[in-house]
KOLTIPA-844141 format. One record per residue (C-alpha): residue in three letters; x, y, z. Coordinates in pm, whole numbers, plus 50000, padded with zeros to 5 digits. Example, Ala and Ser with C-alpha at 12.3 -4.5 7.8 and 13.67 -1.06 7.14 Angstrom:
# KOLTIPA-844141
ZADREN  code      x      y      z
ZADREN   ALA  51230  49550  50780
ZADREN   SER  51367  49894  50714
***
This chain:
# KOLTIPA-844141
ZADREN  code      x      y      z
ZADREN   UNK  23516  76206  60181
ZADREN   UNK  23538  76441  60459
ZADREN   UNK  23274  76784  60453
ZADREN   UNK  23311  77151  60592
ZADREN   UNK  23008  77306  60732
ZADREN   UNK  23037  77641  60708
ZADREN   UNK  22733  77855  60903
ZADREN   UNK  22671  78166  60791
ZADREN   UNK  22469  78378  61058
ZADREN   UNK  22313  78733  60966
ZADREN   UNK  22319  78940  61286
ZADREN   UNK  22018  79004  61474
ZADREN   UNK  21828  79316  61449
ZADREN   UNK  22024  79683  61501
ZADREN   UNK  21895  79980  61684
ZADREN   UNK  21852  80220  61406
ZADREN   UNK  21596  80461  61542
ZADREN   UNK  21683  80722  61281
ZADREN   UNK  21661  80487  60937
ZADREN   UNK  21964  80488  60857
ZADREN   UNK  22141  80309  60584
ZADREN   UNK  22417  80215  60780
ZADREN   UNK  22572  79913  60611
ZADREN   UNK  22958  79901  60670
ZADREN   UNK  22948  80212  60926
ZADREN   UNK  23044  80089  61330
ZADREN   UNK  22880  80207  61594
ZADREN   UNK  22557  80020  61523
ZADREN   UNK  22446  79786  61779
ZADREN   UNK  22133  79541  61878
ZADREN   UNK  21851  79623  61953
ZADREN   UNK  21679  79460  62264
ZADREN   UNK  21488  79256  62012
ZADREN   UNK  21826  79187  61824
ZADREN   UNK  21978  79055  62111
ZADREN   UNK  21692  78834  62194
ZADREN   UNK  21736  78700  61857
ZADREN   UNK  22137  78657  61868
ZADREN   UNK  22000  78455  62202
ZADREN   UNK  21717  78218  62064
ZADREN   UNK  21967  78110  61764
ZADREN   UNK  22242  78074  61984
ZADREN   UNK  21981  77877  62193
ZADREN   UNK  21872  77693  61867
ZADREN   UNK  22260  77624  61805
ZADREN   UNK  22329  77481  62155
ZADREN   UNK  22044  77221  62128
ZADREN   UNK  22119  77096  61824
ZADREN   UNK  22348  76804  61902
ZADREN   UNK  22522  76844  61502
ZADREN   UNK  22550  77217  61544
ZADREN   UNK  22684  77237  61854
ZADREN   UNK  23007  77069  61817
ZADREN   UNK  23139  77330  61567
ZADREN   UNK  23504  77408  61570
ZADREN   UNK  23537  77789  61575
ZADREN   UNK  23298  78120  61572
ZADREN   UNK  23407  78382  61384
ZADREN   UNK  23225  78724  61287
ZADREN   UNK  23263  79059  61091
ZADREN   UNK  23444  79350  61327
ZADREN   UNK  23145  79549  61362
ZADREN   UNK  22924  79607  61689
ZADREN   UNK  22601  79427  61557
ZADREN   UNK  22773  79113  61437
ZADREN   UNK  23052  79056  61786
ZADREN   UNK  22724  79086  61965
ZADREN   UNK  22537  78846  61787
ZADREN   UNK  22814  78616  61793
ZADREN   UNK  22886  78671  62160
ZADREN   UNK  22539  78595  62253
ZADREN   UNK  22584  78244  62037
ZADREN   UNK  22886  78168  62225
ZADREN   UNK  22743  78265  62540
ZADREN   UNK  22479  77969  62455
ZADREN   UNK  22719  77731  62259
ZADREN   UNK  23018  77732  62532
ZADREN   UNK  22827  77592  62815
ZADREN   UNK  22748  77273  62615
ZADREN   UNK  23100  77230  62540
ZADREN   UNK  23195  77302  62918
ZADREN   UNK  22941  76986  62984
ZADREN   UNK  23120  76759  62732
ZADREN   UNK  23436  76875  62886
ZADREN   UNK  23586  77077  62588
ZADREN   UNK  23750  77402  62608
ZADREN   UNK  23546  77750  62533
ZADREN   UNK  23540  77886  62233
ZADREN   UNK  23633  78253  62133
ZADREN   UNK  23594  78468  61884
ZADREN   UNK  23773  78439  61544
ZADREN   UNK  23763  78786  61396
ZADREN   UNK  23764  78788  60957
ZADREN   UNK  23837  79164  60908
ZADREN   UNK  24091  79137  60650
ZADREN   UNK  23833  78963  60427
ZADREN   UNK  23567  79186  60498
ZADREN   UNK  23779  79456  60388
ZADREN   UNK  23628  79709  60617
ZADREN   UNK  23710  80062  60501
ZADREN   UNK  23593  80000  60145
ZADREN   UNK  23195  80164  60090
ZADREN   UNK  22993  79903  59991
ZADREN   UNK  22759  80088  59745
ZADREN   UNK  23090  80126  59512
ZADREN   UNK  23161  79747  59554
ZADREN   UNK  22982  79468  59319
ZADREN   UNK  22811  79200  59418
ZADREN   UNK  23043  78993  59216
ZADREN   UNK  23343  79125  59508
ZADREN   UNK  23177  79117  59752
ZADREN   UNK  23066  78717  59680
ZADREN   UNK  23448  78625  59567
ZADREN   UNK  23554  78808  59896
ZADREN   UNK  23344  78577  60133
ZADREN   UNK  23453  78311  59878
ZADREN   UNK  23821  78342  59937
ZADREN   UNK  23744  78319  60361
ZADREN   UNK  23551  77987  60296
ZADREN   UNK  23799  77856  60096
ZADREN   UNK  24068  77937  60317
ZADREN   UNK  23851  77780  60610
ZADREN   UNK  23748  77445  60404
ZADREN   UNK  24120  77355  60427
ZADREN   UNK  24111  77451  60768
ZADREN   UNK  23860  77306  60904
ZADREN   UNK  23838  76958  60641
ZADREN   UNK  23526  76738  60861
ZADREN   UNK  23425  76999  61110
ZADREN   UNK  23188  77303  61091
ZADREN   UNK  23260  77616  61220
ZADREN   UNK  23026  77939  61232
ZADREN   UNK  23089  78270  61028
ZADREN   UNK  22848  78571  61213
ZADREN   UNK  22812  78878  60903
ZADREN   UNK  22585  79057  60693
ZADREN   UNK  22290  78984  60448
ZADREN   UNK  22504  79123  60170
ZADREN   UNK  22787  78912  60170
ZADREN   UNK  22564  78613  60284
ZADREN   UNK  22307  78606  60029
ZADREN   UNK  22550  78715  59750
ZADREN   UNK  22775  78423  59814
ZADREN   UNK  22502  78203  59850
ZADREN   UNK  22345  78321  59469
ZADREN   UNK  22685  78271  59314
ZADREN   UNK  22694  77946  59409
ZADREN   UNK  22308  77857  59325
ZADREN   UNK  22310  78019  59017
ZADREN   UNK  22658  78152  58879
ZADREN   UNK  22614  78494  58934
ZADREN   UNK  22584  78741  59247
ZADREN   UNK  22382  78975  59077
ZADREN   UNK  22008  78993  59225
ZADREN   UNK  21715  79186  59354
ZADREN   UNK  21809  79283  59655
ZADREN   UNK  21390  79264  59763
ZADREN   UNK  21430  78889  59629
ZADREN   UNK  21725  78803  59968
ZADREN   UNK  21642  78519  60180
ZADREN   UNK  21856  78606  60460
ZADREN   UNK  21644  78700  60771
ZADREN   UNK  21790  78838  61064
ZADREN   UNK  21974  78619  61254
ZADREN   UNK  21897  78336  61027
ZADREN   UNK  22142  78029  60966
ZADREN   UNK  22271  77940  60569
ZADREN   UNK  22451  77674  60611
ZADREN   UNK  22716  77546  60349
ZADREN   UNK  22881  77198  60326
ZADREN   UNK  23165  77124  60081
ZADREN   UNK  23370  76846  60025
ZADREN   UNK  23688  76949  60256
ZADREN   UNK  23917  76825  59947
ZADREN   UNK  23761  76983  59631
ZADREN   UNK  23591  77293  59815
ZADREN   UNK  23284  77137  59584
ZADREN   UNK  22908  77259  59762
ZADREN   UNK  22739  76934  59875
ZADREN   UNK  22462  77152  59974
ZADREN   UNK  22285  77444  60116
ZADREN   UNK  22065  77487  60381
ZADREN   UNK  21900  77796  60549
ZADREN   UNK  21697  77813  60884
ZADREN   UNK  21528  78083  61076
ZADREN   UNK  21534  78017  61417
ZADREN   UNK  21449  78372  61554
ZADREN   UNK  21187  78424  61282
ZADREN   UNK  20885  78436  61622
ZADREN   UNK  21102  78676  61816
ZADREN   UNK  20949  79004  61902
***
């Protein structure tokens, strides 16, 4: 039975030097620190011989996330340049992010069967490879408790989506069934 790995990255760190809630709004990059974060898990992706032979990057249109994704690809596409495959570029999943709607009048329960509907799409797509999604904690960590438990609904102080951390999804490529979930933290030291 083939699998799709789907990776879901949370971007690293924004500059945000007046607090505030920013959520959907552009204009928000990284921070240095965010960036050095974006670059240890794209560093952590690279040397990872299953992780780095994913099919296809693709990230949220805001600032924070193309950046963190850039920086991955930055360290992903000179491992494929070694193995003598092509470079990869960025995907871009704006019609499923559904940018111009204000998140604090969205449920969890849409947002969750929004990123839903993108990985379902992309299981088909992508049936036996993996491919890497760069968003938000939201959308992450909803998705994620819908599929643990049923429902999207949660304490929002209860998330286990770190910045620049890696939830990782595999589904059987034919039902679109979760095999499993995984989650890592590869810039959890960066300062």
């Amino acid at each position: 039975m083939p699998t799709t790995t789907i990776h879901f990255i949370r971007h690293g760190k924004v500059y945000n030097p007046d607090h505030l809630l920013y959520e959907r709004l552009p204009g928000f990059h990284l921070s240095d620190r965010g960036m050095r974060m974006a670059q240890a898990t794209g560093a952590y992706i690279a040397a990872d011989p299953k992780l780095n032979t994913v099919a296809a990057v693709y990230s949220s249109p805001l600032e924070r996330t193309c950046e963190t994704a850039g920086a991955i690809l930055d360290a992903l596409n000179p491992v494929r340049a070694g193995r003598g495959e092509e470079p990869l570029e960025l995907g871009n999943w704006k019609l499923v992010l559904n940018l111009w709607k204000p998140s604090w009048g969205e449920s969890y329960r849409h947002i969750a069967e929004r990123v839903g509907a993108f990985a379902n799409e992309k299981i088909r797509e992508y049936a036996g490879r993996q491919i890497i999604v760069v968003s938000h904690e939201s959308p992450i960590w909803s998705y994620r408790h819908l599929l643990e438990t049923g429902h999207p609904e949660h304490w929002m102080f209860l998330r286990k989506t770190a910045l620049a951390s890696i939830t990782s999804i595999t589904y059987d490529s034919d039902t679109g069934k979760v095999m499993s979930i995984t989650y890592a933290d590869p810039a959890a030291q960066v300062e």
